[in-house]
Structures are given as structure tokens and as C-alpha cells.
C-alpha positions in Angstrom: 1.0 137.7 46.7 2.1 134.9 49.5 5.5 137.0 49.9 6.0 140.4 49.0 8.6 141.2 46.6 12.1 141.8 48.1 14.4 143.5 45.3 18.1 144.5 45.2 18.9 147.4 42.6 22.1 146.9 41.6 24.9 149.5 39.3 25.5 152.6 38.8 28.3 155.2 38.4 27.1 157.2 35.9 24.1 159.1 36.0 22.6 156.8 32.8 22.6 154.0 35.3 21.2 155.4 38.2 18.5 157.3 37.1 17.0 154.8 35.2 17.2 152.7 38.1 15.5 155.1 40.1 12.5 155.4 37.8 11.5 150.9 37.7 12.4 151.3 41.7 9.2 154.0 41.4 7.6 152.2 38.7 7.7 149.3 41.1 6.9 151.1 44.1 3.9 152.4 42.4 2.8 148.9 41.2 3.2 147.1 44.4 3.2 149.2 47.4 4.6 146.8 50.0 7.7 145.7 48.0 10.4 146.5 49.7 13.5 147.8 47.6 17.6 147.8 48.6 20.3 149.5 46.0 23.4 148.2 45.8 26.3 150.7 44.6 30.0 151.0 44.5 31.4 153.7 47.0 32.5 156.9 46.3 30.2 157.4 43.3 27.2 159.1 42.6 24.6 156.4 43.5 25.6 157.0 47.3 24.1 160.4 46.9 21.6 160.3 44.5 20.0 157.2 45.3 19.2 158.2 49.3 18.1 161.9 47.7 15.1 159.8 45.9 13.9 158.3 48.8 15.9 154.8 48.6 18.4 152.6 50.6 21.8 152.0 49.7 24.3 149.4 50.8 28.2 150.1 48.8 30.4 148.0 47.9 34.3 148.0 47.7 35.0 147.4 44.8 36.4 149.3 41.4 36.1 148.8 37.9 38.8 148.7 34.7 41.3 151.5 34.7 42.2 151.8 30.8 44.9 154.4 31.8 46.8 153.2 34.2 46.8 149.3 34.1 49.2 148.4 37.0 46.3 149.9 39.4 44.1 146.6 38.6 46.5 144.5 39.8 44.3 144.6 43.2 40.9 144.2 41.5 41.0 140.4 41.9 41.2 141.0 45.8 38.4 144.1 45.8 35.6 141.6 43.5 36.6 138.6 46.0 36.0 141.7 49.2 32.7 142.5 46.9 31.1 138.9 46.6 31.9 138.4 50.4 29.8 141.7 51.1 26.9 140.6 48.7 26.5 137.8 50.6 26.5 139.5 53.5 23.8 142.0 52.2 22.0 138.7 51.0 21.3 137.2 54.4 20.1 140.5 56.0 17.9 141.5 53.3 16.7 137.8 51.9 15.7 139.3 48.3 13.6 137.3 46.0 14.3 139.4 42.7 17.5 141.1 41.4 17.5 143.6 38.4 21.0 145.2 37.1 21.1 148.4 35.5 25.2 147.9 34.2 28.0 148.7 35.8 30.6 147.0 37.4 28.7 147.0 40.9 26.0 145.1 39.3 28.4 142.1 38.7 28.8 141.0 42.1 25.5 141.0 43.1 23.7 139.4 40.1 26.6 137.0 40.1 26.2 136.0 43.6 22.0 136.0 43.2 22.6 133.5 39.9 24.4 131.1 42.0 21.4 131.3 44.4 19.0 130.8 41.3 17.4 133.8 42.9 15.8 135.3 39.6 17.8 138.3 38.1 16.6 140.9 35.6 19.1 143.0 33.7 18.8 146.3 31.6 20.8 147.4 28.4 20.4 150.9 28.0 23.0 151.2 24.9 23.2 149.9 21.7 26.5 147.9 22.5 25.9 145.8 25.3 28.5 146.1 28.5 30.9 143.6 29.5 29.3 142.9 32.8 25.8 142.5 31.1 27.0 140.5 28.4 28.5 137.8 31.4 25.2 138.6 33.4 22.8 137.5 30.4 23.7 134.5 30.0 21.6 133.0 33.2 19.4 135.9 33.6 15.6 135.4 34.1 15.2 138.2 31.4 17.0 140.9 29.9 15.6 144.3 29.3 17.2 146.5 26.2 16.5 149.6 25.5 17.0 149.1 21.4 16.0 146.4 18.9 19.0 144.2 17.6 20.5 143.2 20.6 20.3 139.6 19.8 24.2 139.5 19.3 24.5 139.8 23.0 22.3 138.0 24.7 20.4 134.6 23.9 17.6 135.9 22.1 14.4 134.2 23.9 15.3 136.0 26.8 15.3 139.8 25.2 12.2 142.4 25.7 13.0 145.3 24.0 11.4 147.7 26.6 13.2 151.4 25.8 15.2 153.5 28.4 13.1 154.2 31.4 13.6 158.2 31.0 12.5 160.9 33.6 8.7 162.1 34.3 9.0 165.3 33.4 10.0 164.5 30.4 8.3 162.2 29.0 5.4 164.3 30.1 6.7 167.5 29.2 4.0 170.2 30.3 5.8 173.3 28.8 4.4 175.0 26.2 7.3 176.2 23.6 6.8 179.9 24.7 6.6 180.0 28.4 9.9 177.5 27.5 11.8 179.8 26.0 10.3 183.0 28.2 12.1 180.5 31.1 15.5 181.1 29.6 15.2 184.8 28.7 14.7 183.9 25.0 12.0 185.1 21.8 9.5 183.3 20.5 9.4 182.4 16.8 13.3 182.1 16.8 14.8 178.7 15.8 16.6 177.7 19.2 19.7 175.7 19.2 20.3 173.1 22.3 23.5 171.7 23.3 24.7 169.9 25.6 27.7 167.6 26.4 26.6 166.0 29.9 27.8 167.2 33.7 31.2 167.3 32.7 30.9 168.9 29.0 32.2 168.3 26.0 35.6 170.1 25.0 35.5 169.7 21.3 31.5 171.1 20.7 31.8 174.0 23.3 35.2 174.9 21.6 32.9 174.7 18.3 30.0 176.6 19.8 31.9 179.5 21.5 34.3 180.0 18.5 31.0 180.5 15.6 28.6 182.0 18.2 28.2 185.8 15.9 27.8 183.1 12.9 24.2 181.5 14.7 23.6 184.8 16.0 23.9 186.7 12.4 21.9 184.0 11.3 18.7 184.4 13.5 19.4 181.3 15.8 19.3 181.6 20.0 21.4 179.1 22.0 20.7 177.0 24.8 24.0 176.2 26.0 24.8 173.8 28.6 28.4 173.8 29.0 29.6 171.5 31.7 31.5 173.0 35.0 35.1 172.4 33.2 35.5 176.0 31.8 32.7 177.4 32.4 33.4 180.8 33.2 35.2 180.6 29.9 32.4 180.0 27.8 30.2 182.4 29.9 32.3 185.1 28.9 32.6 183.9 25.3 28.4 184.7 25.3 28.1 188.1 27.2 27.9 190.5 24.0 25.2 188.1 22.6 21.0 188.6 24.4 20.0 185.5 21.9 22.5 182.9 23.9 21.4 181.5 27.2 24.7 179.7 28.7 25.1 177.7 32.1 27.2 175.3 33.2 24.3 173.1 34.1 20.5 172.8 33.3 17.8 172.3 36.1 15.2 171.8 33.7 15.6 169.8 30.6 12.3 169.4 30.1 12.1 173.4 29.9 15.2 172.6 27.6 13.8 170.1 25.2 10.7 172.1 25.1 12.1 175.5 24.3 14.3 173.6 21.3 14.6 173.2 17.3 17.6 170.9 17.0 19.7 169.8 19.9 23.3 169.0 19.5 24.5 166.4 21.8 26.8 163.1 23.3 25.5 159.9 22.7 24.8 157.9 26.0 22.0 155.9 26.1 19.7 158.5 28.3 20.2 161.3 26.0 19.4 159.3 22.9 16.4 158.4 24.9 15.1 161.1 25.6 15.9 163.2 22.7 13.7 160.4 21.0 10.8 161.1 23.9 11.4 165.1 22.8 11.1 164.1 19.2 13.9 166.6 18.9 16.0 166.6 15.3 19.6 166.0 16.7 23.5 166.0 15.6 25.1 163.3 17.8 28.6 163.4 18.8 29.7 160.3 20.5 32.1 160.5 22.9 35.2 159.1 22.0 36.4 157.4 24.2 33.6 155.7 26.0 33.7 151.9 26.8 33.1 149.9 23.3 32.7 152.6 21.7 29.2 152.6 22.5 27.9 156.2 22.1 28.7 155.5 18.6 26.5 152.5 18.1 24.0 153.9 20.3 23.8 157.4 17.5 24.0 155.0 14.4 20.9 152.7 15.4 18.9 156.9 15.0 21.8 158.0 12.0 21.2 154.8 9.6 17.3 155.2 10.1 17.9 158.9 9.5 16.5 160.0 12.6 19.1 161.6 13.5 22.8 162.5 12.1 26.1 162.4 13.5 29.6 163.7 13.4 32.8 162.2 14.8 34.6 164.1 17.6 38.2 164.3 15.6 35.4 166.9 12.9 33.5 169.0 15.5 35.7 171.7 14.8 35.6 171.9 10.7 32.4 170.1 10.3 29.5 171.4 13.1 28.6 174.9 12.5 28.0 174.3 8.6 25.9 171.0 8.7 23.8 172.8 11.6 23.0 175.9 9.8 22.4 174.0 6.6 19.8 171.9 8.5 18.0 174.5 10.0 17.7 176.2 7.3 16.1 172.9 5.6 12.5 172.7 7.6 11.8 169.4 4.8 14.5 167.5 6.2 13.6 168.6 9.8 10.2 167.2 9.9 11.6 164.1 8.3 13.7 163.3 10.9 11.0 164.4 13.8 8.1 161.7 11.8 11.5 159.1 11.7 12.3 159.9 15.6 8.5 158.5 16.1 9.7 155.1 16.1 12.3 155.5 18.8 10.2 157.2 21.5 9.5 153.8 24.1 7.6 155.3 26.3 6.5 153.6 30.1 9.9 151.6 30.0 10.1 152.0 34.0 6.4 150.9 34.4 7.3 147.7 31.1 10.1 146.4 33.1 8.5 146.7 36.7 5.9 144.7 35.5 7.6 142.2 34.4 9.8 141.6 37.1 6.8 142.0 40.0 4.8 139.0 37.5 7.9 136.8 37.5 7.8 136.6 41.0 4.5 136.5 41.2 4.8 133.0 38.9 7.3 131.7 41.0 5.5 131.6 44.3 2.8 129.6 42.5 4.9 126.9 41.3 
């Protein structure tokens, strides 16, 4: 390769855009040693930290995304995106990049923007099922666009789509537990059906309100908990669990892959990473899509499982009446269990990471022999 590959990562915010990202830089890393790879991030969030803790550079930018709350604070966003595209270009001169892939996010808008006008090629990645605003403005002069789930053609012009799956983490989509020394991890039985929930770092109000208020109704029944709670309450649901040896509770879980392993059914929100790897798990799974997430999208990112009947979901307004009944009604069904596990088949992409570095390090490739 006359020029080794020079590639700005760009997005982030939330931890289904960075990790992700990490895993093609990797992927890419592993695939061609010498390439030399620069994130790009907003500042203040958690790609400054987490993206230096994996081994990367990071350059931030100042800028900010839509607040849906309180609209008078985007009366300054014109002036922060102008202050962004002024430090891309910036960025650009230092670090020369032949290749720019955007995991979503309004940091990624800047920089792909500013590499378009450049005709520097730019890759882009769709993790959910409802494409984001920046990625929908992105794809229309991308080189090619990555998405992590078939039917994505009413976003983006079509002959530019590889449906390549969520690049999820290794130790997941390699899970070495066995379902014993899984459970053994969290102080549980074996041969016990084992319930997994989890509502992301920050929680979920309405299933842990659910979970803590039926806990002697699982435990009556037979069923252990693994309950990931989020840090908002914690102590709270901690207590709620005390009187019961069959619940393991925590604010926050090291080890999903001890998680996923240890687990029957998993309850769960709906962003693009979980449905990923719940798929990768081949886990049976009630969804419960966040409410008010951008688009809507957790909902359309459960439904592409629900209408395949991989998986089955439950609005947020009907944790509280609905959740504790359909659960022990489907554990109770193994038929419809192993139906959904042989349906799930179909949405476990595995080597999405290693799929989309590929890709990008063969574009390049191409365009230095032209």
C-alpha cells in the first residue's frame, strides 16, 4: 500500500457510538498494522475518557447537539457548528487523513461534512433501525454506508448500503462461560431459570419499579434475578432484594458476557448495542424502548426482532400492569422459548468490526491505484 491509511473516527456520546467505534478502530488496527487512527469527539462526554482508556487518540470538538427541552439554549448552536468546522479543519491539516468513518452523533457531522467537501472518502455506520438525522445528511455523499439491519433503504440511496451488523464486544461475541461457572459468578443455582434485566448505565425507572415491586412473585415462582439497576436509586433497589438469596442486584455489571451466559430471558431497553448483542447471546428477550429517545428509535430498532418474533416488546406507559405476567407466562412456555432463540439466529451478524474495516482499508486501497 503506496500510503498507509490515515483515519479519523468520528461520534460518539453514548456508549452505542463509541464502543462500536472502538471495535473497527481494532478491527482495523488488526488488519493493517501501520494505519494510523485519530477520534474525533465532542467534549465533555464519554468518548474523551473512554476512547484514550482503549489505547486511542482523541481530538474534541466544541460543539453541542439539539436540546429538546429547553429550546432557547440552541440559539448559539449555529456559532458552536461554525467554531466545530473551523477546528476540523484544523485537525485536517495536522493529521492529513485519507479515510473518514462516522459512527452517529452530532460530532460526526462536522468532520464528515468538512471531509465530503474534500472528496476525502467517508464511511458511515447505522447502528439502529431508524437512521439519525446527522447520518441521514451524511449518506447522501458517503463512499458507503454501513447498517447494522436490513431495510434501511428509506434512508440512504440504496447502492451504497452493506448491511454489516453492530460491531459488538469480544467477549461477547465469544462468550467462553459455561452456564454454570456463569451463574456460580453471581452467587446463583444451577438448573434455575434466570431472569436478566437491565436498563443501561443510568437504568430504567419504569422496569426496576416493575422488578422490585413483584420480586417474592419470581422468587415464589422458582426464578433467580440478575438485576442491573443503574446508579439512580440504587441503594433503593438493593434493599428491595436483601430478604431474597435467588436475586443478584448491582447497580452496574462488569461482565455481560458472565450476564448473558448465566441467562434464560433478559429484559431490556432497546438501543442498538443491546439488540445486538442480545441477538449474538441468542437470548429470548422482552424489549422496552425507551421512550423518549431521538426518533423513537429503540422502538423500531425492537420491532425489526418483535414482527419476526424474535423477540417481544412492551411499551414503557405498560411496564407496570403488563411485565411480570407476560414474563412468567413465557418462561413457563419452553415451546415458545426455543422458537424465538432458532428466530434470533437470523439476527446474530457476527465480525461486523472486522466487515466494515475491511471495507474501508480496500477503498483506499482502490483509490491509490487509480
Amino acid at each position: 500500500m503506496p500510503n498507509p491509511l490515515r483515519i479519523i473516527i468520528a461520534g460518539g456520546g453514548t456508549g452505542g457510538h463509541i464502543f462500536p467505534a472502538i471495535a473497527v478502530a481494532q478491527a482495523i488496527q488488526e488488519l493493517q498494522p501501520d494505519a494510523a487512527i485519530l477520534f474525533v469527539g465532542a467534549k465533555g462526554k464519554m468518548e474523551m475518557d473512554k476512547v484514550p482508556q482503549a489505547g486511542f487518540l482523541i481530538e474534541g470538538l466544541t460543539i453541542a447537539g439539539f436540546n429538546r427541552t429547553n429550546i432557547l439554549k440552541n440559539i448559539i448552536l449555529p456559532f458552536k457548528l461554525v467554531k466545530s468546522f473551523v477546528q476540523v479543519g484544523a485537525i485536517f491539516k495536522k493529521f492529513k487523513p485519507n479515510a473518514v468513518f462516522g459512527v452517529g452523533g452530532y460530532s460526526s457531522f462536522p468532520v464528515l461534512k468538512y471531509a465530503q467537501t474534500k472528496n476525502i472518502p467517508t464511511f458511515i455506520h447505522e447502528s439502529n433501525a431508524f437512521a439519525g438525522k446527522s447520518n441521514k445528511l451524511l449518506g447522501i455523499n458517503a463512499t458507503k454506508i454501513f447498517t447494522g439491519t436490513t431495510g434501511m433503504e428509506r434512508f440512504f440511496p440504496a447502492d451504497k448500503i452493506q448491511v454489516s451488523g453492530n460491531p459488538v464486544r469480544k467477549n461477547i461475541s465469544n462468550n467462553l462461560y459455561t452456564k454454570e461457572a456463569a451463574l456460580l459468578k453471581f452467587g446463583l443455582l444451577p438448573n434455575r431459570k434466570t431472569l436478566l434485566i437491565v436498563g443501561g448505565s443510568l437504568g430504567a425507572a419504569s422496569i426496576n419499579g416493575a422488578i422490585k415491586e413483584n420480586l417474592s412473585v419470581y422468587t415464589d415462582k422458582g426464578f433467580q434475578l440478575i438485576w442491573q439497576t443503574g446508579k439512580p436509586n440504587a441503594n433503593e433497589y438493593v434493599k428491595a432484594a436483601e430478604q431474597y438469596s435467588n436475586v443478584y442486584v448491582s447497580s452496574f455489571i462488569d461482565d455481560m458476557s458472565a450476564a448473558y451466559a448465566a441467562a434464560d430471558f433478559v429484559i431490556s431497553r432497546s438501543g442498538a448495542m443491546a439488540v445486538a448483542e442480545i441477538s449474538i447471546a441468542n437470548k429470548p428477550c422482552l424489549f422496552v424502548p425507551y421512550p423518549h429517545a431521538a426518533e423513537d428509535h429503540q422502538t423500531f430498532n425492537a420491532m425489526s426482532l418483535v414482527k419476526e418474533g424474535a423477540a417481544l416488546m412492551i411499551q414503557d406507559k405498560h411496564v407496570k400492569q403488563a411485565l411480570t405476567n407476560t414474563i412468567i407466562e413465557l418462561l413457563d412456555n419452553e415451546n415458545a422459548m426455543e422458537l424465538m432463540k432458532k428466530k434470533l439466529g437470523s439476527f446474530a451478524l457476527l465480525n461486523a468490526d472486522r466487515i466494515i474495516a475491511r471495507e474501508i482499508i480496500e477503498s483506499v486501497e482502490n483509490a491509490n491505484l487509480k
